[in-house]
N, C-alpha and C positions, 0 to 999 in steps of 0.2 A: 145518130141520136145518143146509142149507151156511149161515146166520146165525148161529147158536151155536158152531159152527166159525168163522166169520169172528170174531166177536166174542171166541172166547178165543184165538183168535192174533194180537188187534190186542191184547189184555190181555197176553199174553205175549211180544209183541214192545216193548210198556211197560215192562216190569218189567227184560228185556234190557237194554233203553235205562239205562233208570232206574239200574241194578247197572254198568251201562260208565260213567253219567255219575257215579256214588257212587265208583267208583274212582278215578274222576281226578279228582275233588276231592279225596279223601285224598291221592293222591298230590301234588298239585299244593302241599294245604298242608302236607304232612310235608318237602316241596324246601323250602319258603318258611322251614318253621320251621327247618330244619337251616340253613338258609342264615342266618337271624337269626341264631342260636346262634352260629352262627361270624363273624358279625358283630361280636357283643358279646366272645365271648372275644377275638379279636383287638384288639378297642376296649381292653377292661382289661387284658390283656398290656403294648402300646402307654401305658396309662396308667400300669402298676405299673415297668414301664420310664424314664418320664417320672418319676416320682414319685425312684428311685435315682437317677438322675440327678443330679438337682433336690437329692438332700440329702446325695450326694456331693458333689457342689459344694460347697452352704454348708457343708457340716465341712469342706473344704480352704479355705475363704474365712474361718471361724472360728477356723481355726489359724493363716493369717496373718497375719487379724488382732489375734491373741492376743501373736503374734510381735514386730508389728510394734508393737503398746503397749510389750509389756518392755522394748524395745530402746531405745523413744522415753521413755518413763519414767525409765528407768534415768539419761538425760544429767542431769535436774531433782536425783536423789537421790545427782547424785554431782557434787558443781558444781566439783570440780577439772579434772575428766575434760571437759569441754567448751569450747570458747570461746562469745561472747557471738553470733557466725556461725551455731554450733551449735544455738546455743541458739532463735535463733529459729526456725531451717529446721525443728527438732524438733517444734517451736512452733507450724508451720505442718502438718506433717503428722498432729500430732496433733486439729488441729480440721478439718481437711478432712476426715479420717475417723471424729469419736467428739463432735462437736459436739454429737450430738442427742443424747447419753448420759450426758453429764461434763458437771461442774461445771467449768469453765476459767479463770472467772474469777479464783482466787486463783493458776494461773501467770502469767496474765497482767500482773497486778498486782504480782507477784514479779520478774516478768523488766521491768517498766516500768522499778522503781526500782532496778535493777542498770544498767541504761542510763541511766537520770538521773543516777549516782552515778560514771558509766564516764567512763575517759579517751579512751576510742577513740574514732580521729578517725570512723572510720564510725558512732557513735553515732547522729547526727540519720537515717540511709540506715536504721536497725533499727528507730529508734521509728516510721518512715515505713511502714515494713513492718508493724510490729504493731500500728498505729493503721489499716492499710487490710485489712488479715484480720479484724477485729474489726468493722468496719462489711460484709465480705463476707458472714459470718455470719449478723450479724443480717438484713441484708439475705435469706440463703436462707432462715431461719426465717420473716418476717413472712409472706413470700407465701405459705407451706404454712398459715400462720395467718389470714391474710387471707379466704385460698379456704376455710375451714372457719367463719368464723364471723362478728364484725362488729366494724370498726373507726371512727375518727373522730380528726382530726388538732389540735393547737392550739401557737400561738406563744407563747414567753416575752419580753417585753422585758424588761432588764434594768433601764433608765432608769426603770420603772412599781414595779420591785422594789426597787430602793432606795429610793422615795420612800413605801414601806408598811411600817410595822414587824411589820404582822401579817400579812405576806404578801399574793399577788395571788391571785384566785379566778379559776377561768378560769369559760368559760361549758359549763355540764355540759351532758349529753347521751343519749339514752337510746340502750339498743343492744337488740339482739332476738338470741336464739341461743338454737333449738331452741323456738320459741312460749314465750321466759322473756323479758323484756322488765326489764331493769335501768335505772336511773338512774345516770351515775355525774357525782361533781364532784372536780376536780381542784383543790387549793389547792394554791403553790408560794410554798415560805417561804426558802428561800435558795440562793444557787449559787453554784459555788465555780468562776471564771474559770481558776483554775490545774491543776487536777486535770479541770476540765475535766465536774461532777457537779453534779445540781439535787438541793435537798431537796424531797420533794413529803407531802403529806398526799390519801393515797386516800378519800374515801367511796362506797360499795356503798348502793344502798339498790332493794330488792327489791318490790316494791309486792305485794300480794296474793297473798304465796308458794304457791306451787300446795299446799303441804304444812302447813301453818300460817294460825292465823287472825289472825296479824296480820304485817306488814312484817317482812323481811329488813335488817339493816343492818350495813353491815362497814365496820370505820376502821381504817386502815395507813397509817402516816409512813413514808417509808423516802431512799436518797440513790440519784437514775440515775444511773448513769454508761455510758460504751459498752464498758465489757465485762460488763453486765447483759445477757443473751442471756434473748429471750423465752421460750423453748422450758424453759428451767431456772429463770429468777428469776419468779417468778408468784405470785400471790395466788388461793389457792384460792377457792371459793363457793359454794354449794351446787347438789345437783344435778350434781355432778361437772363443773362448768365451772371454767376459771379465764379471770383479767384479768392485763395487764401493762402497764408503760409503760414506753415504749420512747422513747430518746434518739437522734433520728437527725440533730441536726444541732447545730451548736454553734459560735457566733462571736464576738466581743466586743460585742457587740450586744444580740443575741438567740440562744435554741436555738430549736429544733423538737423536737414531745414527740408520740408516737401512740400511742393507747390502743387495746387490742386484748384483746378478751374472745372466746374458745373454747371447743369440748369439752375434758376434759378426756384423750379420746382421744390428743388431737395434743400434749399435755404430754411431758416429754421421758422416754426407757423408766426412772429410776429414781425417777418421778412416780408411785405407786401410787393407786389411788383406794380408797376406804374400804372395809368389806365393807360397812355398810350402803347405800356409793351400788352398788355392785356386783350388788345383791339388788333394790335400786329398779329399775336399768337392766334387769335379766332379768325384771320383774315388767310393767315398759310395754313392752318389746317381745311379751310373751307377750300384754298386752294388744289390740296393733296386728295382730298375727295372727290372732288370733281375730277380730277388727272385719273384717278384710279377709278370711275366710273365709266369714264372715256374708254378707258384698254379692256 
């Protein structure tokens, strides 16, 4: 008998336990969850705050800059209203901050031959100016291009060019970007010592187009000069990449010519890419997710 008593008060001093230790686990996780909750609201508060911020900012950086075009713009479309001073500091403001966006080149070239044409004794101090903003340029674009995709460098003599009527062929080169593997060959048919521009003949040739059963091939003649800015003057190519060549040195000698083929990503913002490469690119990434979901 005292065993059946001992027995249902060691059962019911169980079930005690058991109901005090059930309590304080709820309790412990109803703290734990209250306390995440306020965790995370706090986190997204902090974040939606972060966020106003963030895009207060850009619309007061967007109206500046919207500001500070008209103002710069306006000198070019009213050429009484400026001096040739004016004109370049304008000139300078305008590609330190819209370079990756605007085609520049035809101020450039506008405001060359208004200096070539000028009496001003400071003439040779502007063209000095806008022949070293234009190599600043290209210079900040190559390296954004550079780190994105793949380059390869080659010289022109000129002694080699007069002595070919059909031009000089340099020695081609294959380049890889994004697992597409290109061949390209550069032929360079004439250069023009005074203006300071090479003519070149581009060939593309695409060996076993991931899309196609047979070779890729792309032909463009065109003239470099140094206000050809990579980031705007480019030759498109499938797959949403592009190529360019770029003029980075120039003597009476010889130049220096750097071929530079990219995503079309890093193209400059009024460089749209197709809808059909648009639909390709969503269609391999969806692919790559799925492969990496798989493993």
């Amino acid at each position: 008998m005292e065993n059946k008593q001992k027995d249902k008060s060691s059962v019911w001093d169980f079930l005690k336990s058991s109901s005090l230790f059930t309590g304080a686990a709820i309790a412990f996780v109803g703290y734990f969850t209250n306390s995440s909750l306020e965790k995370m609201k706090s986190s997204e508060a902090h974040s939606r705050l972060y966020a106003e911020l963030m895009g207060k900012r850009e619309e007061s950086e967007s109206a500046l800059r919207k500001d500070m075009f008209n103002s710069i713009i306006g000198s070019f479309l009213k050429p009484e209203s400026a001096t040739l001073e004016e004109k370049v500091l304008n000139l300078e403001l305008l590609a330190s901050n819209f370079h990756e966006s605007l085609n520049l080149e035809p101020l450039f070239i506008h405001l060359k031959k208004k200096l070539t044409l000028s009496q001003d004794p400071d003439k040779k101090e502007f063209q000095d100016r806008l022949d070293r903003l234009a190599k600043e340029i290209t210079k900040k674009q190559m390296l954004v291009l550079e780190g994105a995709g793949d380059n390869f460098s080659r010289t022109i003599v000129f002694e080699r060019l007069k002595q070919s009527q059909m031009g000089i062929k340099l020695q081609e080169e294959t380049l890889k970007v994004n697992d597409i593997e290109r061949v390209f060959r550069i032929v360079v048919l004439k250069a023009d010592t005074v203006t300071k521009e090479i003519n070149v003949r581009l060939e593309v040739l695409t060996p076993n187009d991931l899309e196609g059963e047979e070779d890729t091939y792309v032909v463009a003649e065109f003239w470099v000069g140094f206000f050809d800015f990579p980031m705007i003057d480019n030759t498109r190519l499938s797959h949403d990449q592009r190529c360019t060549i770029v003029l980075t040195d120039f003597t009476d000698k010889s130049a220096n010519i750097t071929m530079l083929e990219f995503p079309g990503s890093h193209a400059s913002l009024k460089e749209k890419p197709y809808y059909q490469e648009v639909v390709q690119n969503l269609l391999k990434a969806s692919e790559l997710n799925g492969k990496s979901k798989i493993k």
